[in-house]
C-alpha positions in Angstrom: 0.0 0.0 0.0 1.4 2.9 -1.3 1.6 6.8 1.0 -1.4 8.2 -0.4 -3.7 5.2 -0.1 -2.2 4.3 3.6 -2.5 7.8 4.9 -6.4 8.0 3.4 -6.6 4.2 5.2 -5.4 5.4 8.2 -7.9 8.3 8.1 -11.2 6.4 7.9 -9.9 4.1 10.3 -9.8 6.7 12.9 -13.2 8.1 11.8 -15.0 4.4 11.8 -13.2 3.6 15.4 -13.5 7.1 17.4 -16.6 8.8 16.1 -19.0 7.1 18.4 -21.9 9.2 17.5 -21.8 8.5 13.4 -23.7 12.0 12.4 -21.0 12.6 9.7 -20.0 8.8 8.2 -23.5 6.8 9.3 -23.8 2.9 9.3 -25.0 3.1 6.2 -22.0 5.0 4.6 -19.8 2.6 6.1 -22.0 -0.1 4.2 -21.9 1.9 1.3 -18.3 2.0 1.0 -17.6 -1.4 1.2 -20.1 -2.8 -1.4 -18.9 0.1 -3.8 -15.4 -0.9 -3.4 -16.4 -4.5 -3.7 -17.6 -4.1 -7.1 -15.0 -1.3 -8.1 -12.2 -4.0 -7.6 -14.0 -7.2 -8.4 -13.6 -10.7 -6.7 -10.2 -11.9 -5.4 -8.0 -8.2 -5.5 -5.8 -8.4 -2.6 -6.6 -6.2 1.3 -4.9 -3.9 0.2 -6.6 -3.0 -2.8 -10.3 -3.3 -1.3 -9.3 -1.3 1.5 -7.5 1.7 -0.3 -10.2 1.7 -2.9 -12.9 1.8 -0.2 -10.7 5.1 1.4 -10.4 6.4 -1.4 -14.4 6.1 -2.5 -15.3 7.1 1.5 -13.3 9.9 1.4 -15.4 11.5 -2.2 -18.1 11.4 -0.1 -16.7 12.7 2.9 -15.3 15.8 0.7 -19.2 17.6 0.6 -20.0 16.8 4.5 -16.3 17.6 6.0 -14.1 19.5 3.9 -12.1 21.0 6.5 -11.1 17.0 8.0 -10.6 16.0 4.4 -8.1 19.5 4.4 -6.8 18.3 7.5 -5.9 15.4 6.1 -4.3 17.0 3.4 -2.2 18.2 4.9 -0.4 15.0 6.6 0.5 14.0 2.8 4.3 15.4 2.2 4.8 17.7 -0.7 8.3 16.7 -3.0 8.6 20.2 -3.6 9.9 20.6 0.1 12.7 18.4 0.0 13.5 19.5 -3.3 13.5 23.3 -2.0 16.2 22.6 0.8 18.4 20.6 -1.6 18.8 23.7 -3.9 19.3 26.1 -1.2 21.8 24.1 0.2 23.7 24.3 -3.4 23.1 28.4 -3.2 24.2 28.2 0.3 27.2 26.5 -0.8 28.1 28.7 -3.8 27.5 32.1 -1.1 29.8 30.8 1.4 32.5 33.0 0.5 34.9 33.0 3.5 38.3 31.3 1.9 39.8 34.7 3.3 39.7 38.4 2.6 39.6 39.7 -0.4 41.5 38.1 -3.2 43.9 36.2 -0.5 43.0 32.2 0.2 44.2 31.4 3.8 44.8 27.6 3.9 43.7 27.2 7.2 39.7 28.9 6.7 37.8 27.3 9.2 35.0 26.9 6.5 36.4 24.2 4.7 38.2 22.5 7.8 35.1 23.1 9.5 32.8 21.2 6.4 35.5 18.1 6.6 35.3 17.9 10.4 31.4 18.0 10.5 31.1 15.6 7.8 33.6 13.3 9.3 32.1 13.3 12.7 28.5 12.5 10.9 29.7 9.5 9.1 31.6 8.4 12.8 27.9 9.1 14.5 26.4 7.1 11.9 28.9 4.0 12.6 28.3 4.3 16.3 25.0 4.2 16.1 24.7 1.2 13.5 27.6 -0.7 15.9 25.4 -0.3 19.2 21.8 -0.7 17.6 22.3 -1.9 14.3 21.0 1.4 13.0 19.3 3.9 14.5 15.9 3.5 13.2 14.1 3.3 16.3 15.4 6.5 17.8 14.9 8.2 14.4 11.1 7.3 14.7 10.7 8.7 18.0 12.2 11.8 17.0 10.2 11.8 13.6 7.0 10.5 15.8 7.3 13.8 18.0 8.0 15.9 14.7 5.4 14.6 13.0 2.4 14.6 16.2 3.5 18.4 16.7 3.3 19.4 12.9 0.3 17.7 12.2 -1.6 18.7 15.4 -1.1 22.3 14.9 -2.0 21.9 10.9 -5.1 20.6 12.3 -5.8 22.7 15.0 -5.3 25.5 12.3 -8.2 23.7 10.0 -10.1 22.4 12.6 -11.0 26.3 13.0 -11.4 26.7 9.5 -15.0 24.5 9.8 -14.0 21.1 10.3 -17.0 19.1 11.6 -15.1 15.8 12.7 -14.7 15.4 16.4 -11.6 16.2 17.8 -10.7 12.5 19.3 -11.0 11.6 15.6 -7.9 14.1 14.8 -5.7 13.4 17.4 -6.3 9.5 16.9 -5.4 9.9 13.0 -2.5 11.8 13.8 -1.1 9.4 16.8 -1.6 6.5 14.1 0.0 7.8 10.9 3.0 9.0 13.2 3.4 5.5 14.2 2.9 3.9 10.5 4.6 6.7 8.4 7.5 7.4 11.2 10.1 5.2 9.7 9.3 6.2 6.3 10.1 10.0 7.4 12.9 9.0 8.7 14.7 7.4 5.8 13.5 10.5 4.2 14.8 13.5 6.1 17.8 11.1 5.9 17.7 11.2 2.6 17.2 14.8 2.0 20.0 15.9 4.8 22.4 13.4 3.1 21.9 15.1 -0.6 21.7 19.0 0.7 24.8 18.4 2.4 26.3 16.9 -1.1 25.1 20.1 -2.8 26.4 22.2 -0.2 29.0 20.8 -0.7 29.2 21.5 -4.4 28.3 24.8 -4.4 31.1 25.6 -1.9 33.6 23.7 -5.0 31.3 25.4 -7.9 31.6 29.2 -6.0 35.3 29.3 -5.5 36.1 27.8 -9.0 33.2 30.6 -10.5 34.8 33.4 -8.5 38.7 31.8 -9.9 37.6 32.5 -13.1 37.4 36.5 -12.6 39.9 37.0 -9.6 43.1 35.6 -9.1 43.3 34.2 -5.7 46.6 33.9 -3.7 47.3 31.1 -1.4 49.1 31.5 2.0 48.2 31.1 5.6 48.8 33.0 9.0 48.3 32.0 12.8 49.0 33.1 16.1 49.8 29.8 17.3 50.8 27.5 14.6 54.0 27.3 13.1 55.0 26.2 9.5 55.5 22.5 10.1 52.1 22.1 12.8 50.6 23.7 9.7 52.4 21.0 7.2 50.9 18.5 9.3 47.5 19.8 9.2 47.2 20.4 5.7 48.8 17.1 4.8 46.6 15.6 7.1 43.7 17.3 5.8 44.0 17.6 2.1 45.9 14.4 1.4 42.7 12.8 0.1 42.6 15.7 -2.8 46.8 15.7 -3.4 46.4 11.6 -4.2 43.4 12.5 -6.5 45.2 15.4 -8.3 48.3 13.8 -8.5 50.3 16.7 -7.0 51.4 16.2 -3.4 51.9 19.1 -0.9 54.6 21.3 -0.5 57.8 20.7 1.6 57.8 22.8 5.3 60.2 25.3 3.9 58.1 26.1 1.0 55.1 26.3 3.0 56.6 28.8 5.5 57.7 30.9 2.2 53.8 31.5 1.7 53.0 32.8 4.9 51.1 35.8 5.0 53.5 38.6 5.8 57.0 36.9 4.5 58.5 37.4 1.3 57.4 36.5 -1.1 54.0 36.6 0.7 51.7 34.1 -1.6 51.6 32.3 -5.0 48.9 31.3 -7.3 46.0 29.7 -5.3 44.9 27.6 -8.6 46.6 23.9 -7.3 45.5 24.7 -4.3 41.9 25.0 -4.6 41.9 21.7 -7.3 43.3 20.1 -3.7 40.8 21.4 -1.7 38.1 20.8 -4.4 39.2 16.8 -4.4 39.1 16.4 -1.0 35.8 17.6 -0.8 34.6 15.2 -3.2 36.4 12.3 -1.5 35.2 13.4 2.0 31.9 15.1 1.5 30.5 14.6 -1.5 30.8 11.0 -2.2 29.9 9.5 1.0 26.7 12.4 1.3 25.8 10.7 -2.1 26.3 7.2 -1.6 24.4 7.6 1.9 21.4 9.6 -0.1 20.8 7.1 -2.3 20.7 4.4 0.2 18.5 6.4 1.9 15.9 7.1 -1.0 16.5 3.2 -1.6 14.7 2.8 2.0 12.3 5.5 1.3 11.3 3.8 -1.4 10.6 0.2 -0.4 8.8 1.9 3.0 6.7 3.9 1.3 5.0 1.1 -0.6 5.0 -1.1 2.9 3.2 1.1 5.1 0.2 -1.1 5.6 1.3 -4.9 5.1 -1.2 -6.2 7.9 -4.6 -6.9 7.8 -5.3 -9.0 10.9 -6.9 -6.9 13.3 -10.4 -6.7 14.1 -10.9 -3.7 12.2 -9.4 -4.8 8.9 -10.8 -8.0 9.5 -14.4 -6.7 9.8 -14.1 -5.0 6.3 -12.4 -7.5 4.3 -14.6 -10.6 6.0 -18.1 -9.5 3.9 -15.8 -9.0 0.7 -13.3 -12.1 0.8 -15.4 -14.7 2.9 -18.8 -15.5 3.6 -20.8 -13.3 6.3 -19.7 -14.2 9.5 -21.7 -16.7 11.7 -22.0 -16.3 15.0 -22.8 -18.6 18.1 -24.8 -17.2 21.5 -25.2 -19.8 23.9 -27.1 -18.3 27.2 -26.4 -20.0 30.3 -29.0 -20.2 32.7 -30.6 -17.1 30.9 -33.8 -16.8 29.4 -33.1 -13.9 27.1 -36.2 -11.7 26.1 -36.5 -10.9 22.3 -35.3 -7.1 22.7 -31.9 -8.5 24.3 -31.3 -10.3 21.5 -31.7 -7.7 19.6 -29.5 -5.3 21.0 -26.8 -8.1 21.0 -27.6 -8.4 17.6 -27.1 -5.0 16.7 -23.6 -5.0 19.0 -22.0 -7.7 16.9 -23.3 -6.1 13.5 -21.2 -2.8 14.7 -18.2 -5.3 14.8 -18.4 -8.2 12.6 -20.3 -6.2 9.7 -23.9 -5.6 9.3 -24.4 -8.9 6.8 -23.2 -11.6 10.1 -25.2 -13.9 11.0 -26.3 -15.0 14.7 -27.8 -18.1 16.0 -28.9 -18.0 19.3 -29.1 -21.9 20.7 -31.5 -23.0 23.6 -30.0 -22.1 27.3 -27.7 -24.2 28.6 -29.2 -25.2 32.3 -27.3 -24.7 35.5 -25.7 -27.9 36.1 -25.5 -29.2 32.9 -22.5 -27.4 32.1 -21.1 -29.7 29.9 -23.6 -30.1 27.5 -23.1 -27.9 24.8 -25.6 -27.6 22.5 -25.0 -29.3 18.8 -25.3 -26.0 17.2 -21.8 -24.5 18.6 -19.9 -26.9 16.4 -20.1 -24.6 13.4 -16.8 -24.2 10.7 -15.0 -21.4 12.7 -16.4 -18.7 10.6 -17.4 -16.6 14.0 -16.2 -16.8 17.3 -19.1 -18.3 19.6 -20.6 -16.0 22.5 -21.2 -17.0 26.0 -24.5 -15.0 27.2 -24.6 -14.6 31.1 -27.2 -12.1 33.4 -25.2 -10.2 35.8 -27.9 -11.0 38.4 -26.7 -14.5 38.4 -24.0 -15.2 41.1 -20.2 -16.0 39.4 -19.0 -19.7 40.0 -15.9 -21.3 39.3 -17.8 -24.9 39.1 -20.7 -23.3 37.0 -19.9 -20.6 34.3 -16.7 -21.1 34.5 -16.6 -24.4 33.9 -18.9 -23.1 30.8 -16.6 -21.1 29.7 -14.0 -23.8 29.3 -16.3 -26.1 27.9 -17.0 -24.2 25.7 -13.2 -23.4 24.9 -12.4 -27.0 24.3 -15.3 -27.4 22.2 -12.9 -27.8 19.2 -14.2 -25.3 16.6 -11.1 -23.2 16.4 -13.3 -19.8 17.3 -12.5 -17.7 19.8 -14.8 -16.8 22.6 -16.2 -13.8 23.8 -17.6 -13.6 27.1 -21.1 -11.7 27.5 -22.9 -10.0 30.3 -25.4 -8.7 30.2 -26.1 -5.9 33.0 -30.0 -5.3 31.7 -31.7 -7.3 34.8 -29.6 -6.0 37.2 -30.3 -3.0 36.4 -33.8 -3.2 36.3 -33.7 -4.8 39.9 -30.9 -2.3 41.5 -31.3 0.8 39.6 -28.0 3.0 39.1 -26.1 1.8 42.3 -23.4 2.3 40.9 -21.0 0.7 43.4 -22.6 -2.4 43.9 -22.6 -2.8 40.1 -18.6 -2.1 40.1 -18.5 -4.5 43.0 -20.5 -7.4 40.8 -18.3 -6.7 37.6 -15.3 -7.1 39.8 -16.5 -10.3 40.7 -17.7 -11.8 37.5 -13.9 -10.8 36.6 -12.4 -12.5 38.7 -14.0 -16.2 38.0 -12.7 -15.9 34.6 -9.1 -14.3 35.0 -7.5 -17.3 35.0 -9.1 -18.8 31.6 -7.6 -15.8 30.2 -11.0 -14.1 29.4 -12.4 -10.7 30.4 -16.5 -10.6 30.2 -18.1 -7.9 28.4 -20.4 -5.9 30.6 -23.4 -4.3 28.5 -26.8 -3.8 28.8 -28.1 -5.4 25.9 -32.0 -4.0 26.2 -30.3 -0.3 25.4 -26.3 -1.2 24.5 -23.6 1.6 24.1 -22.7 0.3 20.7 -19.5 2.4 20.8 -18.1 0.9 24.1 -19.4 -2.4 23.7 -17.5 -2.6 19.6 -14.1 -1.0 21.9 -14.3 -4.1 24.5 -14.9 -6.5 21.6 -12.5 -5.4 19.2 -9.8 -5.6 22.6 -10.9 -9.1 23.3 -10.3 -10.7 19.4 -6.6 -8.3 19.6 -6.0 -10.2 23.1 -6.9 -13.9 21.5 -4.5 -13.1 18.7 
């Protein structure tokens, strides 16, 4: 899944899993989208191609209810030009820099160009230390690219958010915690990318201004310092510019001739021309190459990340959309245990597992299981795994080790590969109690504690009026905790 398509992805997801009230992108949209993608990208295209299309075909219809979030979105997506922009005034910084000396007169020890080979030099040692000690440092560049991109994006949003965006807030701020976290590496092999490349073309334009200015002025080479004499100043510039002498074929001076060139003897200079073809060489050697080399293998990673920002499907909220268009509808299991559930309970569980396994699954709700017979499972439950199967408990009842949960793992070992989800449902205890709301706390602490150690938490909802929202949330955390 390429940028474009993840970031839109990423988008809807946070509007489908945040915006609990669905005023602005209804059941039905959500519907919508996925039986127009469906027949957009015909039978058997891979996730990611049903789920990009159906952003892309959600997000057309989004544009005339929200165009400030869709503007908001906009502006997560990175613009070339940017990168582009820095590279090419890093070549006219590079061509400005004109501090080789004063006036006309090249002193050999400018701290521009030693400074340029020290910098560069202690990047490239940074960059070994790090890949020695963590084999790259691609973790801490995402945090720091994380943090860039969180403040960026918020205030982008923030700014558009004022500028009539309808979306809820909680939508923005999950969208922008999500695509730092997907697109994070990605940014990082691109701002390494772009540093590596405006430092080659600052590099250049230093070579491609002094060689410019050469061609009008004659420059005269010599040096000067307060504390340096002619052979600490041999050693330097040997050390410093042997790279360029190998590469021009023209090795450095002897001490004596050096110290004839020092500003103030006699004679005081000579022509600056071999000079600055030494300095230009060494630059390439030091700066340019390496900068180069490390950009490309930088855009090499941008590259394969930016087409591998999605590459899993298999959470519950991929898995919702692509079950309808890859598989048949989901079918679901409710086995109530010692519960007699009226007709308006089934329907509100009904309409909770719609919200998360799509509004096209399927549930069959067996006959009760009676206290006692706890091992008994009804035929129905051994269905083909298409669904996990539901446990359906009152919260009136009393919790027992020897009686639910000996259900509940029954019903684990029952063989059909599903996972289970625990229900309670907190309708007749309501009805009988009212809004107490610490004994209720007290009862859901003690249903979860008879099933902490089969490794399941219940889900408390009253099923005769369910929070849709809350109930899809401890769902959707229950199938992420059984995978």
């Amino acid at each position: 899944m390429n940028e474009r398509d993840a970031l839109l992805t990423t988008a809807l997801r946070a509007v489908e899993t945040v915006d609990g009230d669905r005023r602005l992108w209804t059941d039905d949209d959500r519907s919508w989208s996925s039986r127009a993608a469906a027949e957009v990208v015909g039978a058997g295209a891979s996730p990611a191609v049903f789920v990009a299309r159906r952003a892309h075909l959600a997000f057309e219809r989004l544009a005339s209810r929200d165009a400030g979030f869709v503007r908001a979105v906009a502006g997560l997506r990175w613009r070339a030009g940017i990168g582009m922009a820095l590279i090419v005034l890093a070549f006219l910084a590079g061509v400005a820099t004109d501090h080789l000396g004063s006036g006309q007169r090249i002193n050999l020890l400018a701290l521009p160009i030693l400074g340029l080979l020290a910098w560069n030099l202690l990047v490239y040692l940074s960059i070994a230390a790090g890949w020695l000690r963590r084999q790259g440092r691609t973790a801490e560049e995402t945090v720091a690219v994380r943090r860039f991109l969180v403040r960026g994006a918020t205030g982008m949003g923030g700014w558009l958010r004022q500028r009539g965006m309808r979306m809820p807030k909680s939508v923005l701020v999950r969208l922008v915690g999500d695509w730092s976290r997907i697109a994070a590496a990605l940014y990082a092999a691109r701002a390494a990318r772009i540093l590596h490349l405006a430092a080659t073309l600052f590099a250049l334009g230093i070579i491609a201004g002094f060689y410019f200015r050469g061609l009008a002025f004659e420059y005269r080479a010599g040096w000067e310092s307060t504390f340096l004499g002619a052979e600490a100043v041999h050693r330097i510039l040997t050390l410093m510019l042997a790279p360029g002498a190998w590469l021009v074929g023209e090795p450095l001076p002897s001490v004596d001739a050096l110290a004839a060139i020092r500003f103030g003897a006699l004679p005081p200079t000579e022509n600056a021309a071999l000079w600055l073809h030494r300095m230009a060489a060494t630059i390439v050697i030091v700066v340019v190459v390496p900068r180069l080399v490390l950009g490309l293998a930088s855009a090499v990673r941008e590259r394969q990340r930016s087409t591998r920002l999605i590459g899993h499907f298999d959470d519950p909220y991929f898995q919702r959309l692509l079950r309808d268009y890859q598989v048949s509808p989901a079918r679901l299991t409710v086995i109530p245990y010692s519960y007699h559930p009226l007709p308006a309970t089934l329907a509100g569980l009904q309409a909770v597992l719609a919200r998360v396994f799509g509004s096209s699954a399927a549930m069959l709700c067996t006959a009760p299981v009676s206290y006692g017979d706890e091992s008994a499972l009804p035929s129905a439950t051994q269905l083909d795994g298409s669904g996990p199967s539901c446990a359906l408990f009152s919260l009136a009842a009393t919790p027992e080790r020897e009686t639910q949960g000996a259900f509940v793992r029954a019903l684990q070992a029952s063989g059909n590969g599903a996972p289970v989800l625990v229900f309670v449902d907190e309708g007749p205890w309501r009805a009988r109690f009212d809004a107490d709301g610490q004994r209720l706390a007290e009862r859901r602490s003690a249903w979860r504690a008879e099933f902490a150690d089969l490794g399941v938490a219940p889900i408390f909802v009253d099923l005769a009026q369910p929070d849709l929202a809350a109930a899809q949330s401890e769902i959707e955390h229950c199938l992420q905790g059984v995978a």
